[in-house]
LOLUMTOR-54656 format. One record per residue (C-alpha): x, y, z. Coordinates in steps of 0.02 Angstrom, whole numbers, plus 50000, padded with zeros to 5 digits. Example, Ala and Ser with C-alpha at 12.3 -4.5 7.8 and 13.67 -1.06 7.14 Angstrom:
506154977550390;506844994750357;
***
This chain:
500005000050000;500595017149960;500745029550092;501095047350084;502155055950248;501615071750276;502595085550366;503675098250310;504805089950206;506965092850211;507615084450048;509465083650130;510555088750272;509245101550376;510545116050346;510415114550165;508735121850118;507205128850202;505865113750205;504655112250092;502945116750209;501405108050170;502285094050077;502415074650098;503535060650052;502525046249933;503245027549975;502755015249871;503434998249971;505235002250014;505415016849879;505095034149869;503705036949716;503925056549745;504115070949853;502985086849820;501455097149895;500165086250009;498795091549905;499665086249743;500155069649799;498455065549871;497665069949691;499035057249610;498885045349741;496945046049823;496965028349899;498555032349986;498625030650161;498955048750255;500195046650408;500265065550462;501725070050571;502075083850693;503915088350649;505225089150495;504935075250392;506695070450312;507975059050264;508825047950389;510395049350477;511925038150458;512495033450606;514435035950604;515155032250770;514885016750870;513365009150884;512465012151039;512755000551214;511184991351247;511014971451346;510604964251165;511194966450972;509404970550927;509074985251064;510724993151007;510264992950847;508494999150897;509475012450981;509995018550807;508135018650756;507635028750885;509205042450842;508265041650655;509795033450583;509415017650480;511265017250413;512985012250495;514665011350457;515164991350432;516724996250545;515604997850685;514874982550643;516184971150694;515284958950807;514354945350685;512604944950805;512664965350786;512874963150614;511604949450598;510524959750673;510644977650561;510324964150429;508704958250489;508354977050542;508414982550376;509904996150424;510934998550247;513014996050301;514275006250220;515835006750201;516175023350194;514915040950255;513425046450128;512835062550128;510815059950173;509495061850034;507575059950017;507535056749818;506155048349690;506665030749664;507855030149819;507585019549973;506395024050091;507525029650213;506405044150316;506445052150494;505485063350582;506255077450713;505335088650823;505995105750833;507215100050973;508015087550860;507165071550947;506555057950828;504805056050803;504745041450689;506035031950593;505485022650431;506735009950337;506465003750165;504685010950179;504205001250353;504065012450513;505005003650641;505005018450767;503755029950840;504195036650987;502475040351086;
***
């Protein structure tokens, strides 16, 4: 099912443009279909599911230092989704369960930084930050995996 995230929407890194205000991101599965005005998208997409958030709607972080402590591989990599990162850097994945686990999480591993992008075609990679900077919501691949209550 398609759904369109609505929010003001940052293309890139947050200091790079002013967000674009009444806007939304379309996923279709684990892809971005396209990024535009709300109203627009609902036109092109009317049996879209609406998930309206209440903060800057962007792309999410790569996480470039060590992945978080936590008792289990899957909570420190949950740790990450609650930061709004669903990428890390494979040297911080050096333990095979912590790796296993970003696998089965869906987090992308890179070998080297990527600047962040929301783009048409690109993996769903989205996050959602209140005006503090706390994630809201973290989606990977087009699945929301965090929303913090």
């Amino acid at each position: 099912m398609l759904t369109l995230h609505a929010a003001p929407v940052v293309r890139s890194a947050p200091d790079d443009a002013a967000p674009l205000h009444d806007a939304a991101v379309a996923v279709d599965g684990d892809r971005i279909a396209a990024i535009g005005p709300l109203d627009e998208l609902r036109r092109v997409y009317p049996r879209a599911r609406v998930r309206e958030w209440p903060g800057e709607l962007g792309p999410a972080r790569v996480h470039e230092g060590p992945v978080p402590d936590a008792p289990t591989p899957r909570e420190r990599i949950h740790a990450l989704l609650r930061r709004g990162a669903t990428a890390v850097l494979a040297r911080h994945l050096g333990d095979p369960e912590l790796r296993a686990a970003a696998h089965r999480g869906g987090i992308a591993v890179l070998d080297r930084p990527r600047p962040p992008v929301l783009a048409p075609a690109g993996r769903a990679d989205l996050a959602v930050f209140d005006a503090d900077g706390a994630c809201l919501a973290t989606v990977v691949a087009g699945r929301l995996v965090h929303r913090r209550r």
